[in-house]
C-alpha positions in Angstrom: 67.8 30.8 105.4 68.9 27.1 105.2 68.7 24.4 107.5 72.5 24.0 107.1 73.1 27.5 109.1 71.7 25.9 111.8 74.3 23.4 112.5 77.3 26.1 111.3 79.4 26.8 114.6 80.9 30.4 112.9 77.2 32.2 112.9 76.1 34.0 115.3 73.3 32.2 117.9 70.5 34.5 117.0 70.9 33.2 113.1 71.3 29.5 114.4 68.2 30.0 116.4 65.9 31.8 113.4 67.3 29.1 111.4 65.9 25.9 114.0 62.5 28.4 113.6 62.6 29.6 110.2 59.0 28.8 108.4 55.6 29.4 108.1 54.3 26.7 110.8 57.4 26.1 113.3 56.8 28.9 115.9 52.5 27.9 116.0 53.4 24.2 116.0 56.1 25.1 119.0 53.1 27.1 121.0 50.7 24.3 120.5 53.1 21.5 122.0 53.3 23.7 124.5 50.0 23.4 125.7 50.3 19.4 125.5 50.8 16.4 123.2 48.9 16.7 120.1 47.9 13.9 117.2 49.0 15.0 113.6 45.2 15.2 113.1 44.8 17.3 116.2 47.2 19.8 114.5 45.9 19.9 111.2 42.5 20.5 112.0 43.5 23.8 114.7 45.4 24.8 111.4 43.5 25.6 108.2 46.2 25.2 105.4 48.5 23.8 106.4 48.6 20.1 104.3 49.4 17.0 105.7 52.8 17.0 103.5 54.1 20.3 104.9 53.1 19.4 108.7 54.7 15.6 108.1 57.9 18.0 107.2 58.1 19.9 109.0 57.3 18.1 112.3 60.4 15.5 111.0 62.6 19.0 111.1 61.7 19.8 114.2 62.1 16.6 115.4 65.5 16.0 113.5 66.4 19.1 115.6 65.7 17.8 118.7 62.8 20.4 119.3 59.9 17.3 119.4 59.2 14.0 120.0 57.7 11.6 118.0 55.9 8.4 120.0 54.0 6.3 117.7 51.8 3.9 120.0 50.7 0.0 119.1 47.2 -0.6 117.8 45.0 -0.4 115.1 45.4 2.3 114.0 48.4 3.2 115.3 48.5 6.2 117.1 51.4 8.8 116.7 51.6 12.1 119.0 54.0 14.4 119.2 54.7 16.5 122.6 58.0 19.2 122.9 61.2 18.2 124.4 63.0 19.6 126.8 65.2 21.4 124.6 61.9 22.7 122.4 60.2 24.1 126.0 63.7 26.0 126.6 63.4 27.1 122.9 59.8 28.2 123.5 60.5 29.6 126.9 63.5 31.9 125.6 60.8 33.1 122.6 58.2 34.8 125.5 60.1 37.7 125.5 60.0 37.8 121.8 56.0 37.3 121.6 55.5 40.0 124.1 57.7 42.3 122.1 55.3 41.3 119.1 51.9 42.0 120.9 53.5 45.7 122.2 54.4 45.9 118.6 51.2 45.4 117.1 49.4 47.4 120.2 51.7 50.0 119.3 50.7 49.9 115.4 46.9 49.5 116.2 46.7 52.9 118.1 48.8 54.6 115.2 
């Protein structure tokens, strides 16, 4: 899916949410921030294999999408952290429903 379906107004909002989440690191990035502000560091290290190109990206889509925010404070070094927005916690808020469908799911396929 492309970033571009995100922004079209003739899809429907399911697709233009999948697309704001699409990716391998989005939705565990989104569940971390929930928890608190993290340091790009912070991130990496709670999540082997994910480089520090692909977090860098994808951390600049989510924030082009308003989903995070990106505070860099003065110092040496300079520290950057990024926390959710408001419009990422309603984002991660309308996805509970989703998780919890996921974990019956897998319940479900466990006792099969």
């Amino acid at each position: 899916m492309t970033r571009s379906r995100a922004q079209d107004p003739n899809v429907c909002g399911v697709t233009a949410a999948i697309a704001v989440i699409d990716g391998k690191w989005k939705t565990i990035l989104l569940w971390l921030l929930e928890t608190r502000p993290h340091r790009p560091g912070e991130l990496r290290r709670r999540l082997p294999g994910l480089t520090e190109k692909v977090l860098t990206q994808t951390l600049r889509e989510m924030e082009a999408d308003g989903l995070v925010h990106r505070e860099v404070h003065d110092g040496r070094p300079l520290k950057t952290v990024y926390s959710l927005t408001a419009f990422g916690r309603e984002l991660s808020d309308a996805l509970a429903p989703l998780s919890d469908w996921g974990h019956r799911r897998l319940e479900k396929l466990a006792a099969s």
